[in-house]
C-alpha positions as CSV (number, residue, x, y, z in Angstrom):
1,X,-39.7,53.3,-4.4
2,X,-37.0,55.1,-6.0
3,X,-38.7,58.2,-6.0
4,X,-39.7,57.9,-2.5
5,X,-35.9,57.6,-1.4
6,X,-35.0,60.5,-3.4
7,X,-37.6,62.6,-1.5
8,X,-36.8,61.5,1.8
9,X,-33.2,62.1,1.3
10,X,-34.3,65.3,0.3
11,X,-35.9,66.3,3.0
12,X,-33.2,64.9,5.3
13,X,-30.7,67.0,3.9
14,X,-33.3,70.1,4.0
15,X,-33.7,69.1,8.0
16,X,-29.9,69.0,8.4
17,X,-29.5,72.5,6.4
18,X,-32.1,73.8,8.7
19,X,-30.9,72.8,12.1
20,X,-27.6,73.9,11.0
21,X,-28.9,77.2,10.0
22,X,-30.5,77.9,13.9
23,X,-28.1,76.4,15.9
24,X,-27.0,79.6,18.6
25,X,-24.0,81.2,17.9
26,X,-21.3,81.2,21.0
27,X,-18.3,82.9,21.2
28,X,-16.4,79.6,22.0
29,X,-17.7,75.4,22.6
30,X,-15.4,74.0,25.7
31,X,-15.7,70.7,26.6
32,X,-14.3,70.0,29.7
33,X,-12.4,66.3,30.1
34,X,-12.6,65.7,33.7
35,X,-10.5,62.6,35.1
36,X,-12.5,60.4,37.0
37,X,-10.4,56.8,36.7
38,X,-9.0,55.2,39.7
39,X,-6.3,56.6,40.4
40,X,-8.7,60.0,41.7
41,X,-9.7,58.6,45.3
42,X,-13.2,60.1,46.4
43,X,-12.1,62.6,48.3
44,X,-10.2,64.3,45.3
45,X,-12.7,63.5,42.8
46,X,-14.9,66.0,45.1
47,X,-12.3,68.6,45.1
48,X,-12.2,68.6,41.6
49,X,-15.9,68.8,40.9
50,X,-15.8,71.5,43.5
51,X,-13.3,73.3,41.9
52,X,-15.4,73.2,38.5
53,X,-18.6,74.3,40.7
54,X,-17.1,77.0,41.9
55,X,-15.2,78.3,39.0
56,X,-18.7,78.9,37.4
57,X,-20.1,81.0,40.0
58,X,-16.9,82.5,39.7
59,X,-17.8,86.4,38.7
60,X,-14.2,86.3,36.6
61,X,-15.7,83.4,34.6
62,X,-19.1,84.9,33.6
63,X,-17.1,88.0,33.2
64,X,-14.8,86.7,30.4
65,X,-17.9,84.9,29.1
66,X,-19.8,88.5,28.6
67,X,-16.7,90.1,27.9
68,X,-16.9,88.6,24.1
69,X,-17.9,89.9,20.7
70,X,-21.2,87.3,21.4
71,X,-21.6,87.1,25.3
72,X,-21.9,83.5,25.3
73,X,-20.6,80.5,25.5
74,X,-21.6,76.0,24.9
75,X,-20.1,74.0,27.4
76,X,-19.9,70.2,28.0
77,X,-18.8,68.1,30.5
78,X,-17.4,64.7,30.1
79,X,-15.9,62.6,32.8
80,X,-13.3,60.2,31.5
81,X,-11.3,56.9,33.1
82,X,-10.6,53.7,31.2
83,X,-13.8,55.2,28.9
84,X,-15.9,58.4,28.6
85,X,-19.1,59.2,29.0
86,X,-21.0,62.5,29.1
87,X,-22.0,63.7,32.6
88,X,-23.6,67.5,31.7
89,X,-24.9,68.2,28.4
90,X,-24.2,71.0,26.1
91,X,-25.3,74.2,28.0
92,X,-25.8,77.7,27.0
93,X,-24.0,80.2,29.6
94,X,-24.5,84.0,28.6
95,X,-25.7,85.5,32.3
96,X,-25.6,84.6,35.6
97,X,-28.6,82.6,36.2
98,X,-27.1,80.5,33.5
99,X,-23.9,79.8,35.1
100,X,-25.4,79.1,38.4
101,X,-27.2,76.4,36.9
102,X,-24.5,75.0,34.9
103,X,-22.6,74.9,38.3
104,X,-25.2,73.2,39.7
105,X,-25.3,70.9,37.4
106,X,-21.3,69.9,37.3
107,X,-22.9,69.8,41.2
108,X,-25.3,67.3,41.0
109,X,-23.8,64.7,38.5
110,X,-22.4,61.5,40.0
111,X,-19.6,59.7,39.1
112,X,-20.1,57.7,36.6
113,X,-18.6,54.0,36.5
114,X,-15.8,55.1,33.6
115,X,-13.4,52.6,34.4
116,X,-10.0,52.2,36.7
117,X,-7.6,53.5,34.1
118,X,-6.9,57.1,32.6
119,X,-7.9,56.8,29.0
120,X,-6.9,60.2,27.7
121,X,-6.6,58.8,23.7
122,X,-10.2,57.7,24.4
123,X,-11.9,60.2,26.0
124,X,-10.1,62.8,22.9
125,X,-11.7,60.8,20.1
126,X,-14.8,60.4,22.1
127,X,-15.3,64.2,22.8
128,X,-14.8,65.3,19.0
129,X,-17.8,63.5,17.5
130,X,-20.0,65.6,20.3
131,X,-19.1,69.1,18.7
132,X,-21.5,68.2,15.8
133,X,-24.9,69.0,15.8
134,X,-25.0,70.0,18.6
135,X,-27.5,73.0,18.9
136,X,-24.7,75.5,18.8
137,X,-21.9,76.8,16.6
138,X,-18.8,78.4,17.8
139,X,-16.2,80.7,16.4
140,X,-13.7,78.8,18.7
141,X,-13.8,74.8,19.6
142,X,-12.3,74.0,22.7
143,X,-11.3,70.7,24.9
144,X,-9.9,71.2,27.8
145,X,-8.7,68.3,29.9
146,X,-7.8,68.0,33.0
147,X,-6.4,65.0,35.2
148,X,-3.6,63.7,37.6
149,X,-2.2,60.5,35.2
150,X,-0.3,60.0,32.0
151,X,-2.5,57.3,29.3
152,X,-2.3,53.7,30.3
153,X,-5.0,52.2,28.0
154,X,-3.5,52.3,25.0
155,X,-0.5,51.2,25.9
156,X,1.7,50.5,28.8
157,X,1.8,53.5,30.9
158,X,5.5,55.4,30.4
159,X,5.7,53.9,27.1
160,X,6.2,55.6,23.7
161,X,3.0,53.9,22.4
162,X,1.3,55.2,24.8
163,X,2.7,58.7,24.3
164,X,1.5,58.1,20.5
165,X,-1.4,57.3,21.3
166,X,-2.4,60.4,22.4
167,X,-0.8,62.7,19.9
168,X,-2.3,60.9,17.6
169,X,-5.8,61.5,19.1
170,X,-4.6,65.4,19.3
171,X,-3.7,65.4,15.9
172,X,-7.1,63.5,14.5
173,X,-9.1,66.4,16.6
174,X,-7.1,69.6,15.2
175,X,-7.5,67.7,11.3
176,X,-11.1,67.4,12.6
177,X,-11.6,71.5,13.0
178,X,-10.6,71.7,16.7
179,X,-8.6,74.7,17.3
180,X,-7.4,74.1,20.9
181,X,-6.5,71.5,23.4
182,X,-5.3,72.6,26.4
183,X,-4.7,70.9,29.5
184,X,-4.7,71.0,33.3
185,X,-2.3,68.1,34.9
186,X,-3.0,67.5,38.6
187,X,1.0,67.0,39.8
188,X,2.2,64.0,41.5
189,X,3.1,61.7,39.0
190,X,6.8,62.1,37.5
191,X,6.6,63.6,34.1
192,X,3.0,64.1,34.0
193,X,3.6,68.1,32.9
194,X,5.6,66.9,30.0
195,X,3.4,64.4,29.1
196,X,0.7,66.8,29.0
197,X,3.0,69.7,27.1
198,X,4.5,67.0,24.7
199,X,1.2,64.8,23.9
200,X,-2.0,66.4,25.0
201,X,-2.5,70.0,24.0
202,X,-2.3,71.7,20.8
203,X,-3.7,74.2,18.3
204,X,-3.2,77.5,18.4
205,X,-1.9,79.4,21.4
206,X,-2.6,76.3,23.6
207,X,-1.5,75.8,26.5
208,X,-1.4,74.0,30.2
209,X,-1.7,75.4,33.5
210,X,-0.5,72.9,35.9
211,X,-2.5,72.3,39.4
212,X,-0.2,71.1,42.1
213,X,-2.2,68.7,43.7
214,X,-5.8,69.0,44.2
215,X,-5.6,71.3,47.2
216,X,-4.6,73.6,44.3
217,X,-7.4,72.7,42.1
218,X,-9.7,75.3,42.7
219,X,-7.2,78.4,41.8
220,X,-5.8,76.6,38.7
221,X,-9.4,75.9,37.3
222,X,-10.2,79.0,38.1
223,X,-7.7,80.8,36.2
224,X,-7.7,78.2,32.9
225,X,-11.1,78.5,32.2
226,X,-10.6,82.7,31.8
227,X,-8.4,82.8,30.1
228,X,-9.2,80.2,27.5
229,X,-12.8,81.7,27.6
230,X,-11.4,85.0,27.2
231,X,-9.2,84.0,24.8
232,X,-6.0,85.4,26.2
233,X,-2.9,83.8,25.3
234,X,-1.0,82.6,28.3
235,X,2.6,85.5,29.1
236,X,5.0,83.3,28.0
237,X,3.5,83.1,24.2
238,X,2.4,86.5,23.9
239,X,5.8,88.0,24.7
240,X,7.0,85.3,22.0
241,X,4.1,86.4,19.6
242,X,5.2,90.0,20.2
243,X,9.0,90.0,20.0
244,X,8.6,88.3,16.6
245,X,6.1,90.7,14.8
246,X,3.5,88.5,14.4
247,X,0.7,89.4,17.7
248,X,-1.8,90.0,14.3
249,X,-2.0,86.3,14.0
250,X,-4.2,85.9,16.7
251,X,-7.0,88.1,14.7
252,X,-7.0,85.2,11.6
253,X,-10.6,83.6,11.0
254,X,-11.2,80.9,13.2
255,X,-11.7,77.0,11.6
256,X,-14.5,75.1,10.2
257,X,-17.1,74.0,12.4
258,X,-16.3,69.9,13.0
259,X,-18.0,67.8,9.7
């Protein structure tokens, strides 16, 4: 019996080895944390899985996608509220038949029953575990999250527990071999940019671009996902990076794939 085991763990490990060893390379792996709790009424949840759509068919988007050293990227979407669940699995985007699909895709998935309130620690820790073994491995791994509340599962909403809770979650990803968070708050709750800027995103050149309502969806979408695809760090950090000598930094090896 003992022998047996030692074989099969053998073997395990040689399957493992393997299916790490032809997973496709991508230029970047984004998951994209879309809010989908209560407090997004149907008619916005549409504009914001419209805005996603139509980023994709975007030219600019398969443009930054082509535009690096692989020409392709691994995207996921997971819709998030009191939990998170995944709504589009991890798809392969390197042309435009590709994209069209994956936009077709975002398209056709329905809302899932996630819950009334916006888990943001949650749907974080849920996402990370989803990078491994996947089929793909990335020089960059990316969340991005988008939504139009501040977390009130872990705590009270406004309170610093709550705040905690999600910098903690940040912090356990980035430890975990995330390089980036960044994050898209859709404004109309008081503070919700800060919370975002202070708690959510992090690694690396991170950064939010904030949608002001989700009229404003579509061109804020539109213009996060280039230039985290495209790897572009946002004006106000590459003047920074520039006055202070050190613009070279961005060149450094990219982290470990998540273990």
């Amino acid at each position: 019996m003992k022998r047996i085991s030692s074989f099969i763990a053998v073997a395990f490990a040689g399957a493992l080895a393997f299916g790490e060893a032809n997973a496709v390379s991508v230029d970047t792996e984004l998951q994209l944390l879309i809010d989908a709790s209560g407090s997004v009424d149907a008619t916005e949840f549409n504009l914001q899985q419209q805005g996603y759509v139509d980023a994709f068919l975007d030219p600019a988007v398969l443009n930054a996608i082509q535009a690096g050293d692989l020409g392709a990227i691994a995207v996921q979407v997971i819709y998030f509220g009191t939990s998170a669940t995944v709504a589009v699995p991890w798809t392969l985007i390197d042309d435009q038949a590709s994209a069209t699909n994956f936009a077709s895709a975002i398209g056709a998935a329905p809302r899932p029953p996630v819950g009334p309130f916006t888990g943001l620690s949650n749907a974080i820790d849920f996402a990370v575990p989803q990078f491994t073994d996947n089929g793909f491995e990335g020089s960059e791994l990316v969340i991005d999250v988008s939504g139009d509340g501040a977390e009130n599962v872990a705590a009270p909403f406004g309170s610093p527990a709550a705040a905690a809770a999600v910098s903690n979650s940040r912090t356990n990803a980035l430890n975990s071999g995330v390089d980036q968070i960044n994050g898209l708050p859709i404004l109309g709750e008081a503070g919700l940019e800060s919370f975002y800027a202070d708690n959510v995103i992090g690694g690396p050149n991170s950064f939010l671009i904030a949608a002001n309502g989700f009229g404003d969806f579509d061109t804020a979408i539109l213009e996060k996902l280039t230039t985290e695809i495209s790897t572009e760090v946002p004006l106000p950090l590459s003047a920074w990076l520039l006055l202070t000598g050190v613009a070279a930094l961005g060149a450094a090896s990219r982290m470990r794939k998540v273990a």
